[in-house]
VOMAR-306573 format. One line per 2 residues: number of its first residue (from 1); for each residue y, x negated, z of C-alpha. Coordinates in nm, 4 decimals, padded with zeros to 6 digits, always signed. Each point is the difference from the previous one (the first is absolute). Layout:
N
NUM	Y/X/Z ~ ...
This chain:
467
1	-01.9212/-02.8160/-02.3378 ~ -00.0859/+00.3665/-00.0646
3	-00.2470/+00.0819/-00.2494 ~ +00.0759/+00.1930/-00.3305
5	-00.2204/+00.2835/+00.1659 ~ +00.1757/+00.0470/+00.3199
7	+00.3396/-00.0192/-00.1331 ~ -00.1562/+00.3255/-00.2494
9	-00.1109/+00.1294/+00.3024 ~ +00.3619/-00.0146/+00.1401
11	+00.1224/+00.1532/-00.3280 ~ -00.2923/+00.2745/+00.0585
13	+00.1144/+00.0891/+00.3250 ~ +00.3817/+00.0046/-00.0637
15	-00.1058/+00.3022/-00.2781 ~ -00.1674/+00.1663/+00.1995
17	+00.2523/-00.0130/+00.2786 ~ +00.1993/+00.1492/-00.2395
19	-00.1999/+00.2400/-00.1523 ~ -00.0444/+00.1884/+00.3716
21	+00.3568/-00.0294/+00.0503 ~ +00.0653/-00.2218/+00.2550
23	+00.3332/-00.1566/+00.0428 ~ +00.0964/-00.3188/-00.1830
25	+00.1427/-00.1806/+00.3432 ~ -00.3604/+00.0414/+00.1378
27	-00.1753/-00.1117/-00.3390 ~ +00.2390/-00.3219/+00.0063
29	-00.1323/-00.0728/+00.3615 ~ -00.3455/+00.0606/-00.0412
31	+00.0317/-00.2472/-00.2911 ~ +00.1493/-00.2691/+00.2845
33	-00.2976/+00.0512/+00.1593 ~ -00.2794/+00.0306/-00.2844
35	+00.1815/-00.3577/-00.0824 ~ -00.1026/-00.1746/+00.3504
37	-00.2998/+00.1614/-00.0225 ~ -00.1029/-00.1390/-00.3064
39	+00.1367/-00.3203/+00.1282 ~ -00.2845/-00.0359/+00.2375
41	+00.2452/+00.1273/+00.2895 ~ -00.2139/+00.1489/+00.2751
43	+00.2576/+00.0710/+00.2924 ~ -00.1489/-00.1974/+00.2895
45	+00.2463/-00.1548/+00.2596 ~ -00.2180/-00.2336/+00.1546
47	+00.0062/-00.0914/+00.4355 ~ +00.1459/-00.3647/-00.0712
49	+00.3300/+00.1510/-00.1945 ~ +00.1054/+00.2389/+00.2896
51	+00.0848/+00.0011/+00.3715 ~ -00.0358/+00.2731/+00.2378
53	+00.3227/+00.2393/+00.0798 ~ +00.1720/+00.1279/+00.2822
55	+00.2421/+00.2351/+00.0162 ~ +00.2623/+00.2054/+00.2304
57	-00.1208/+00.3424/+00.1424 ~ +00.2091/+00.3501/-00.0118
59	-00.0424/+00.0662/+00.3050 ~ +00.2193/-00.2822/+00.1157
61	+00.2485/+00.0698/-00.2592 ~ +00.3449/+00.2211/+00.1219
63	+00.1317/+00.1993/-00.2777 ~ +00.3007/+00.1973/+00.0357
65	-00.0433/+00.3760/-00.0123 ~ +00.3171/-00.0270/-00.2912
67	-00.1721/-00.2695/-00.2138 ~ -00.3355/+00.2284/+00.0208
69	+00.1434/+00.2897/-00.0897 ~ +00.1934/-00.1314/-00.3109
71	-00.2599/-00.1872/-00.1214 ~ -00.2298/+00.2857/+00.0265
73	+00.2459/+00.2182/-00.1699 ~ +00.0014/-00.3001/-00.3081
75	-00.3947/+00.0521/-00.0288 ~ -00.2026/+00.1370/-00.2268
77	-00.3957/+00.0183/+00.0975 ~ -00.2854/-00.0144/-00.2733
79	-00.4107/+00.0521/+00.0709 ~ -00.2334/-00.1891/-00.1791
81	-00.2304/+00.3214/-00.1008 ~ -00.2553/-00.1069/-00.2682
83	-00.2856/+00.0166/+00.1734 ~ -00.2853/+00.2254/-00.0249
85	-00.2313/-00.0525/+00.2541 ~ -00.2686/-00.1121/-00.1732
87	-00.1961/-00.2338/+00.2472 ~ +00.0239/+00.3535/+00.1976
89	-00.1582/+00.2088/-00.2599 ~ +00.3260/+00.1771/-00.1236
91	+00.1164/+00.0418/-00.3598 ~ +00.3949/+00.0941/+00.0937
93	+00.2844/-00.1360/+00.2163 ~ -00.1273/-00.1442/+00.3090
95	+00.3455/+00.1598/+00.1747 ~ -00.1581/+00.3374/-00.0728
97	-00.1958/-00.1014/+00.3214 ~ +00.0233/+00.2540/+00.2865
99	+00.1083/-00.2009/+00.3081 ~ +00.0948/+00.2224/+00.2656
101	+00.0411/+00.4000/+00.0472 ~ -00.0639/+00.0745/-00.3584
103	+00.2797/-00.2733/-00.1406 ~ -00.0964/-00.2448/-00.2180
105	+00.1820/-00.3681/-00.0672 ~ +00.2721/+00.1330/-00.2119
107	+00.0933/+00.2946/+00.2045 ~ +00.0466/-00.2682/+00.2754
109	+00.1659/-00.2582/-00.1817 ~ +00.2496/+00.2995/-00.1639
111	+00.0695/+00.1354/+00.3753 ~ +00.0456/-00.3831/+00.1543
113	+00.2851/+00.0096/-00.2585 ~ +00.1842/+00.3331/+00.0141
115	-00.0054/-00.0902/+00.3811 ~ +00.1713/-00.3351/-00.0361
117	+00.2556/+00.1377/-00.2657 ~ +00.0929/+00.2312/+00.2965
119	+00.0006/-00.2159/+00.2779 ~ +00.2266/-00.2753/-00.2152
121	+00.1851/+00.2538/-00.1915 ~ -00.1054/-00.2399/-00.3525
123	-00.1429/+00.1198/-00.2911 ~ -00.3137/-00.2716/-00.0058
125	-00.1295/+00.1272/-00.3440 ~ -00.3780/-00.0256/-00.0035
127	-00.2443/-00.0658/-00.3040 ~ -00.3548/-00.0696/-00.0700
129	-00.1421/-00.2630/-00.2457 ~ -00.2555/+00.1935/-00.1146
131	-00.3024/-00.0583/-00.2332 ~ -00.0896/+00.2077/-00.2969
133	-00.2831/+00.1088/+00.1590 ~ +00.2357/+00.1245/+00.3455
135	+00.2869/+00.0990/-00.1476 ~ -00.0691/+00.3533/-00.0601
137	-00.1907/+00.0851/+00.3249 ~ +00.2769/-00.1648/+00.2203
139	+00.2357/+00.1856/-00.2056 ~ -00.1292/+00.3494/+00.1120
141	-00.0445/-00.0795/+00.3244 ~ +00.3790/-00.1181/+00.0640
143	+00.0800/+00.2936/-00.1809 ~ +00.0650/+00.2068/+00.2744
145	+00.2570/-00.2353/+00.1885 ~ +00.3041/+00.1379/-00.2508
147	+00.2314/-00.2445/+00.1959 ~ -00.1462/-00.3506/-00.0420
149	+00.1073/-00.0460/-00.3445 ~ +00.3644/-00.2237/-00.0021
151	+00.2406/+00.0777/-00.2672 ~ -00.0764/-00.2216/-00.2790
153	-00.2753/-00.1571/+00.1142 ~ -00.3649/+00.0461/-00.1099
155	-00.2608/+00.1419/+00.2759 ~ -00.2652/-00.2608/-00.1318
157	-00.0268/-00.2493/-00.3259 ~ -00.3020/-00.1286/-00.1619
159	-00.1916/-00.3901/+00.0389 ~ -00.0753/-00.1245/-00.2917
161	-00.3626/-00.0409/-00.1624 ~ -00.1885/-00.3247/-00.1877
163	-00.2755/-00.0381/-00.1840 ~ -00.3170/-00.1777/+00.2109
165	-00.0664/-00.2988/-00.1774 ~ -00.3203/-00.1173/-00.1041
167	-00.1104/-00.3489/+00.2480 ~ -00.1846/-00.1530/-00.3432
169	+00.2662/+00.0318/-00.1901 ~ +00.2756/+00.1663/+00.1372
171	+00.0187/+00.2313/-00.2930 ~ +00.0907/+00.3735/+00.1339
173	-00.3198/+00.1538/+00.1100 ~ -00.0969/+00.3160/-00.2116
175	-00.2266/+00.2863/+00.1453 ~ +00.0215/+00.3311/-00.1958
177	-00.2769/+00.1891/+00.2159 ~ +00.3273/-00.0086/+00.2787
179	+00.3322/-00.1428/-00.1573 ~ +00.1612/+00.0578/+00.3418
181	-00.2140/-00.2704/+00.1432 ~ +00.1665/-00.2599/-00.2195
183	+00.2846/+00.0398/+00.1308 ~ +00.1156/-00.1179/+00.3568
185	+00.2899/-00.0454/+00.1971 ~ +00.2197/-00.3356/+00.0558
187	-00.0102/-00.0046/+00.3787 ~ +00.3111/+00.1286/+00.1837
189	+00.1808/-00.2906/-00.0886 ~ +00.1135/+00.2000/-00.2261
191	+00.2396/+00.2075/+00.1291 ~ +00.2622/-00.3030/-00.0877
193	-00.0917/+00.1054/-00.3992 ~ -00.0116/+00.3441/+00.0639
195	+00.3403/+00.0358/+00.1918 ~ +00.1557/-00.2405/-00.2453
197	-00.1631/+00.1762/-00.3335 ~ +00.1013/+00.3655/+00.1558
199	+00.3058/-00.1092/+00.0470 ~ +00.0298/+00.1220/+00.3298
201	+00.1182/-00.3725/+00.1330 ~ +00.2919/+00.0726/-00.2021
203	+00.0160/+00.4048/+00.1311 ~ -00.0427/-00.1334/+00.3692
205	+00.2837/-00.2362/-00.0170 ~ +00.2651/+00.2251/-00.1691
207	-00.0927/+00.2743/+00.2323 ~ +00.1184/-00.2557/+00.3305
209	-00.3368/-00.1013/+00.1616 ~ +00.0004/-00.3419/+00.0806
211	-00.4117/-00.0338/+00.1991 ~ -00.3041/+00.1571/-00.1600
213	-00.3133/+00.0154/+00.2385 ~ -00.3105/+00.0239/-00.1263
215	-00.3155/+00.0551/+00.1875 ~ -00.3983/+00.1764/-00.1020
217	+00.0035/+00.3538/+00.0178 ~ -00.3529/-00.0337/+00.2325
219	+00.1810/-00.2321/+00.2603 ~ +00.2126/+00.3101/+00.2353
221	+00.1160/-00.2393/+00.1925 ~ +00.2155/-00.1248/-00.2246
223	+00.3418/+00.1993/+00.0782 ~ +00.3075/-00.1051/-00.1816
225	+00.1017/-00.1063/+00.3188 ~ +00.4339/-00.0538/+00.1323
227	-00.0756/-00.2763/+00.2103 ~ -00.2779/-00.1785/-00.2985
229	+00.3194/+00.0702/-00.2621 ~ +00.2755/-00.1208/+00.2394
231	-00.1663/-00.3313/+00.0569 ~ -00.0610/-00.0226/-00.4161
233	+00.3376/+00.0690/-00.0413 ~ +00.1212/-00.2498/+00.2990
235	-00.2194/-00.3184/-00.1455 ~ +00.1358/+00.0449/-00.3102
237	-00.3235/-00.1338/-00.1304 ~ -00.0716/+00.1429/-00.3822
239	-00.3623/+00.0858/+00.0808 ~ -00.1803/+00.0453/+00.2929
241	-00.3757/+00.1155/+00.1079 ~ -00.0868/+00.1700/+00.3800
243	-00.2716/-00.2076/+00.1294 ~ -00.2593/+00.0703/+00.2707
245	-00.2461/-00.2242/+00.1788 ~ -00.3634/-00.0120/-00.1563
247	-00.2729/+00.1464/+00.2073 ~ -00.3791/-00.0973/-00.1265
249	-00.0123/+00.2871/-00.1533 ~ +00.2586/-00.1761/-00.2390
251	-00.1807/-00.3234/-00.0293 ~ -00.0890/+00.0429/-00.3852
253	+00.3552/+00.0924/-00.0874 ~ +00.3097/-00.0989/-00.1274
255	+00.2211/-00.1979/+00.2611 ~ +00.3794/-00.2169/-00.0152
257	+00.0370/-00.3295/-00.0507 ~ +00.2585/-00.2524/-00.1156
259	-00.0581/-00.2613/-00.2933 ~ +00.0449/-00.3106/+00.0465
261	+00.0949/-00.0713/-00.3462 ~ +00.4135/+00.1754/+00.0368
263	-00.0302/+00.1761/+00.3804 ~ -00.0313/+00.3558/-00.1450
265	-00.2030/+00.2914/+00.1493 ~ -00.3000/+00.0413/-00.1716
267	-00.2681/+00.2748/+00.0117 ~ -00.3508/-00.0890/-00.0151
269	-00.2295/+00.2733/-00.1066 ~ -00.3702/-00.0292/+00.0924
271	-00.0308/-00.0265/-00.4006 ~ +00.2310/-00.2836/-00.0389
273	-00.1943/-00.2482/+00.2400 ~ -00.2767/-00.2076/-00.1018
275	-00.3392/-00.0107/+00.1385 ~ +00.0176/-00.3269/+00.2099
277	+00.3275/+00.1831/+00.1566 ~ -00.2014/+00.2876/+00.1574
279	+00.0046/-00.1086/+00.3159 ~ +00.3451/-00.0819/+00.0116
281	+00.1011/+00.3568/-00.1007 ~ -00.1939/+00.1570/+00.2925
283	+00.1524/-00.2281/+00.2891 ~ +00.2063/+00.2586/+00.1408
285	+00.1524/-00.2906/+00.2463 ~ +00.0844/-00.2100/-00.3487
287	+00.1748/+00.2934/-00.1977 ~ +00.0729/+00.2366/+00.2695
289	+00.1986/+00.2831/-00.2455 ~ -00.0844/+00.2329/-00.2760
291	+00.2218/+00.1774/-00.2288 ~ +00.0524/+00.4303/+00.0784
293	+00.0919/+00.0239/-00.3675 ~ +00.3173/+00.1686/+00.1329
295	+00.2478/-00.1582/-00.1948 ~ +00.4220/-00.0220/-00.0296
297	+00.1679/-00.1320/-00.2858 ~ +00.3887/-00.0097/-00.1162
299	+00.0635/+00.1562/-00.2820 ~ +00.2790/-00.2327/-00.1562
301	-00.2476/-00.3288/+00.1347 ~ -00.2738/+00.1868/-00.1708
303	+00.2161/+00.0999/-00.3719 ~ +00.1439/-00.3444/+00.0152
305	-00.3663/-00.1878/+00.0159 ~ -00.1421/+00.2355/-00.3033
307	+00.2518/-00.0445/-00.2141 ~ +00.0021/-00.3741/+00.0696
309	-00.3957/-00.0076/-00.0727 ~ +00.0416/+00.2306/-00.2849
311	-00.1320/+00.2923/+00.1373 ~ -00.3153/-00.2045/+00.1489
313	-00.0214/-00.0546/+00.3697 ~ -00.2719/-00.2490/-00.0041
315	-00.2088/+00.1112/+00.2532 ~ -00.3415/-00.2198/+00.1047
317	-00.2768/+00.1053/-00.2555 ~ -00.3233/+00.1828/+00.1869
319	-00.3039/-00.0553/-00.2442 ~ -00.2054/+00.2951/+00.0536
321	-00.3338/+00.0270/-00.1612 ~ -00.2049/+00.2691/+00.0280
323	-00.2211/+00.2094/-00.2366 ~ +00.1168/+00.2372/-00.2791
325	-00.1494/+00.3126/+00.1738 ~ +00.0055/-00.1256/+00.3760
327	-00.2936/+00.2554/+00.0505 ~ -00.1748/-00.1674/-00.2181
329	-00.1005/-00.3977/-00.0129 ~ -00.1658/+00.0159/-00.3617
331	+00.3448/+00.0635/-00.1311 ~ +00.2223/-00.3673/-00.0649
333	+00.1785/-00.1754/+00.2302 ~ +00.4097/+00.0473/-00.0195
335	+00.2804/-00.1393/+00.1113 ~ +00.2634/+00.1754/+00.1491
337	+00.3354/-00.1946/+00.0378 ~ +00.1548/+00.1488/+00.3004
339	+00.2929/-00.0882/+00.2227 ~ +00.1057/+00.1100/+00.3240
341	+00.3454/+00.1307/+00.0768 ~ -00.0134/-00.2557/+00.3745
343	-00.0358/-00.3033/-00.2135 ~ +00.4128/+00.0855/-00.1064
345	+00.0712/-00.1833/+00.3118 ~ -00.0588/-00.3656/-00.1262
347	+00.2208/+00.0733/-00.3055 ~ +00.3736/+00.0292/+00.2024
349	+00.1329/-00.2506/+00.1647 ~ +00.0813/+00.0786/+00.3646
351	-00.2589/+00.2691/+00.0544 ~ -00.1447/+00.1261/+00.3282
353	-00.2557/+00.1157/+00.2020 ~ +00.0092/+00.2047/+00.3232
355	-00.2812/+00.0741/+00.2336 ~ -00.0410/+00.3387/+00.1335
357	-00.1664/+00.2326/+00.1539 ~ -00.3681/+00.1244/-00.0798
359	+00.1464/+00.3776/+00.0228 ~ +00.1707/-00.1146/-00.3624
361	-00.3150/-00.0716/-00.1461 ~ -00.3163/+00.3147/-00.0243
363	-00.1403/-00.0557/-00.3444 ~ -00.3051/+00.2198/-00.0484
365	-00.2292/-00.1849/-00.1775 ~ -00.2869/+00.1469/+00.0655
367	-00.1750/+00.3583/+00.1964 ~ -00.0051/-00.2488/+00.2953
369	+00.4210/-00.0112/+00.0067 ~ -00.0036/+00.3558/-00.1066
371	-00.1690/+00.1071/+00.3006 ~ +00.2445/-00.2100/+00.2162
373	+00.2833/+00.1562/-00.1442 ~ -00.1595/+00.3622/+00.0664
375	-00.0751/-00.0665/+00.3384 ~ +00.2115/+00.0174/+00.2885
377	+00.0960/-00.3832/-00.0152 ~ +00.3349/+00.0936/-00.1088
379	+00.2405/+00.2866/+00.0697 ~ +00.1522/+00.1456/-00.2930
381	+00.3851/+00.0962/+00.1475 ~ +00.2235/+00.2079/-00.1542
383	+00.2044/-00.2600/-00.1954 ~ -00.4261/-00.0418/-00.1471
385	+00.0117/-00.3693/+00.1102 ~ -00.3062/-00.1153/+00.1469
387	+00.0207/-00.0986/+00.3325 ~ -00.3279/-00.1803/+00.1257
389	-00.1274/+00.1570/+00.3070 ~ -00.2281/-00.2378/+00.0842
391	+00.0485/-00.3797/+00.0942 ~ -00.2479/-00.1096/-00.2430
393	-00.1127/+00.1154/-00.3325 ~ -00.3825/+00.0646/+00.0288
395	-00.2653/-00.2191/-00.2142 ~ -00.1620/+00.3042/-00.2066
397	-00.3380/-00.1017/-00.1892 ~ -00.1592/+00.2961/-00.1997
399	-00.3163/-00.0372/-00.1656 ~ +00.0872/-00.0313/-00.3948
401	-00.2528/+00.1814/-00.1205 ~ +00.1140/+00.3377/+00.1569
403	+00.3663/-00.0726/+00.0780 ~ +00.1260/-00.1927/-00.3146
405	+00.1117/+00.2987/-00.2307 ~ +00.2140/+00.2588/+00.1517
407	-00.1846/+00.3158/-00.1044 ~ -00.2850/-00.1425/+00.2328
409	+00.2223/-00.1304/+00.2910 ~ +00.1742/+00.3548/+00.0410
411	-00.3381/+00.1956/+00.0096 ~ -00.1025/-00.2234/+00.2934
413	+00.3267/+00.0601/+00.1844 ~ +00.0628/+00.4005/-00.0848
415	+00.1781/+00.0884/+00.3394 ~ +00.2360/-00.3179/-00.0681
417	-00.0181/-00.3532/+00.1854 ~ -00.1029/-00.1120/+00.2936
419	+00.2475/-00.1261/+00.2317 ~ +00.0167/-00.3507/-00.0152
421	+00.2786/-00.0452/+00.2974 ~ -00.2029/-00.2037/+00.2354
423	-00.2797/-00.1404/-00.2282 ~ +00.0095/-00.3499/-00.0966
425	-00.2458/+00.0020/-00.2800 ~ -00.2251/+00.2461/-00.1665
427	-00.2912/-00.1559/-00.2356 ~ -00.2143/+00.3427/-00.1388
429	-00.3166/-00.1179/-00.1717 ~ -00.1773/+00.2814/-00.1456
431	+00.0856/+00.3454/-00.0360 ~ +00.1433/+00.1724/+00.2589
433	+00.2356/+00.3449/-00.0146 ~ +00.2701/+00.0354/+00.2922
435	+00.0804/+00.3077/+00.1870 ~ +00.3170/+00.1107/+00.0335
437	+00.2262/-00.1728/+00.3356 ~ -00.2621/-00.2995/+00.0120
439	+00.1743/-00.2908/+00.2056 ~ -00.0940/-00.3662/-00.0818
441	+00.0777/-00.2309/+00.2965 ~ -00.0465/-00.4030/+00.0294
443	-00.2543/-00.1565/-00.2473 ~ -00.2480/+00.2542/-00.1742
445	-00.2475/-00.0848/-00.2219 ~ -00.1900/+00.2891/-00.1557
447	-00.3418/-00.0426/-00.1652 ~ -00.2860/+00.2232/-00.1570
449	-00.2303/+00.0182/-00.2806 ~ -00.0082/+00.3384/+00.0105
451	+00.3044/+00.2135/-00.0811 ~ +00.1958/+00.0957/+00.3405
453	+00.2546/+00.2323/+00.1496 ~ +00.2291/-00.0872/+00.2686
455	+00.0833/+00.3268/+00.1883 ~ +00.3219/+00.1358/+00.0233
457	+00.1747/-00.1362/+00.3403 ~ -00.2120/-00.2879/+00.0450
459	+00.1407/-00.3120/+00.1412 ~ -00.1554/-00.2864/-00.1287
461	-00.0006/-00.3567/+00.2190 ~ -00.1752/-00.2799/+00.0141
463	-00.3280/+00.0847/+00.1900 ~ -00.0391/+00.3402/-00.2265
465	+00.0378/-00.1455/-00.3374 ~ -00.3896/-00.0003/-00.1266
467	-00.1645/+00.3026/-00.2064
């Protein structure tokens, strides 16, 4: 039973929903939500309700060069862009990142697109979910592609924003010294209440698309790919995620599984799984996939399940708690009731899953993927796909405390990166400055106390890697 003071607190957080603006279809849900969480729901899925999953791979699949084409043609393609970068020092859009020959994220993800439209002759609108703290730098910078904008559609649309709530009490948490910081977003499983309180489920439909794909705007891998949209279309599934196999470098994440309970495709984030199931999550032989977060959804499947929920998707909860000011642990602990867009999968019946290939999935994370994606592991062609060069990705290490933020990493690489074509790992520990046309090959491991320069032209191996 909920207390007279949480049920205020509900009340509290409704106004000031309100007050900022934010629509009513996302106020209704994060009231679902405040609800379970004042409930005592927590989100775990437990190891004894779920098996393992396995699933078919792309590359075995034959699509018809028709089917690809039309379905491609019946796409429209949103990126998830609310993210600033933070954990890399940044305080705008991460896609503002330069990635290769002075173009950042967007201008790749922009010229991906105007390439496809070509190559398929379809219009494949494309918009950005952005934050209010992105929207007006991504804004300029897609301001000089004049044709990316589709008739009647929007170039981006807004996620929504909730109060952090209190862990005590769950009362709204107040902090007048930085208002902003009492605010936070709903995790991007809410682009489902965003598209649906924009309207632009509604827009989408009328306008003849039939498959949306949605994917991060940091993952470049993630093409809105003919063959990906012809087998969408072909299944006839309602929802479906691209899968890849975990590597240990994914043994703390999220990862597929199927629930006992009713046989549907559940996603199990690292937050959703109890202590005791720790181990379970990181046997990579036990739950061998993890989710790209490149996503395809029908638009009629996904209007029909709203309006039968009442706008509400019912998405897994994710408790996060964390402090007021995360820079600062005197401040109170908060809750922030997330969701993630994945999770969507367990809600319609006759979902999929398809594995594919790692080439789909480059998230940069961190400076350690960033310098991946600037090095010479992958060709950038001229329809600005990348194309891995090498067989494997390199392991890259880089010592946190002079890597972490960006401004730091690009003063220690100022002639660019090195290449990375024929290295298999690179662990820096220290602080060391590379020359420009420095070649890593096989396993290097670089240490110093002392602050270091590589020259420019070195090759580093094996037997050379000590300072």
């Amino acid at each position: 039973m909920a207390s007279k003071g949480t049920a205020h607190g509900l009340d509290l957080a409704r106004e000031k929903m309100r007050q900022a603006g934010v629509d009513e279809v996302a106020i209704d849900t994060f009231a679902h939500y405040y609800r379970l969480l004042e409930h005592g729901e927590t989100g775990m899925i437990p190891e004894d309700t779920i098996d393992p999953l396995d699933m078919e791979s792309l590359a075995d699949i034959d699509v018809p060069d028709e089917v690809a084409a039309d379905a491609i043609r019946h796409t429209a393609v949103i990126k998830l862009n609310g993210g600033l970068g933070t954990s890399m020092g940044m305080d705008r859009a991460k896609s503002l990142l330069c990635v290769r020959r002075g173009l950042s994220f967007l201008d790749i993800i922009a010229r991906q697109v105007l390439h496809l439209r070509q190559q398929h002759d379809a219009p494949l609108p494309l918009m950005f979910m952005n934050s209010f703290r992105t929207s007006a730098d991504t804004m300029a910078a897609l301001g000089r592609y004049d044709d990316l904008p589709v008739d009647g559609l929007p170039l981006e649309f807004l996620q929504n924003k909730e109060p952090k709530l209190l862990a005590a009490d769950l009362m709204p948490a107040a902090y007048p010294k930085a208002p902003d910081l009492e605010w936070c977003p709903p995790g991007h499983g809410d682009i489902y209440t965003a598209l649906r309180g924009t309207g632009l489920l509604a827009t989408l439909l009328a306008a003849g698309y039939r498959h949306v794909f949605v994917s991060n705007s940091d993952n470049l891998g993630a093409v809105p790919d003919a063959k990906v949209a012809g087998w969408f279309a072909q299944s006839g599934a309602p929802f479906a995620i691209e899968a890849v196999r975990r590597t240990p470098s994914d043994r703390k994440g999220g990862h597929f599984a199927r629930r006992k309970a009713d046989g549907r495709i559940v996603l199990r984030e690292s937050a959703q799984t109890l202590d005791a199931d720790k181990d379970a999550l990181a046997d990579l032989d036990r739950h061998v996939f993890t989710s790209t977060n490149n996503l395809w959804f029908d638009l009629q499947a996904m209007v029909d399940t709203l309006d039968a929920r009442g706008g509400i998707l019912g998405l897994p909860l994710i408790r996060n708690v964390k402090h007021l000011d995360p820079s600062d642990p005197s401040t109170p602990e908060v809750i922030q009731i997330e969701t993630a867009m994945g999770a969507a999968i367990e809600v319609f019946e006759g979902a999929r899953t398809i594995e594919v290939g790692r080439d789909r999935f480059v998230p940069v994370k961190t400076t350690d993927d960033l310098l991946v994606l600037r090095s010479d592991v992958y060709d950038l062609g001229k329809d600005f796909v990348l194309d891995q060069a090498s067989d494997e990705v390199p392991f890259v290490q880089l010592d946190g405390e002079f890597y972490k933020l960006v401004g730091d990493f690009d003063k220690r690489f100022p002639e660019g990166a090195p290449s990375l074509r024929e290295a298999d790992s690179l662990k820096v520990a220290g602080d060391w400055t590379f020359g420009k046309g420095v070649k890593v090959v096989g396993d290097v491991a670089l240490t110093s106390k002392a602050a270091q320069r590589v020259e420019g032209g070195t090759v580093l191996s094996e037997q050379d890697a000590d300072a």
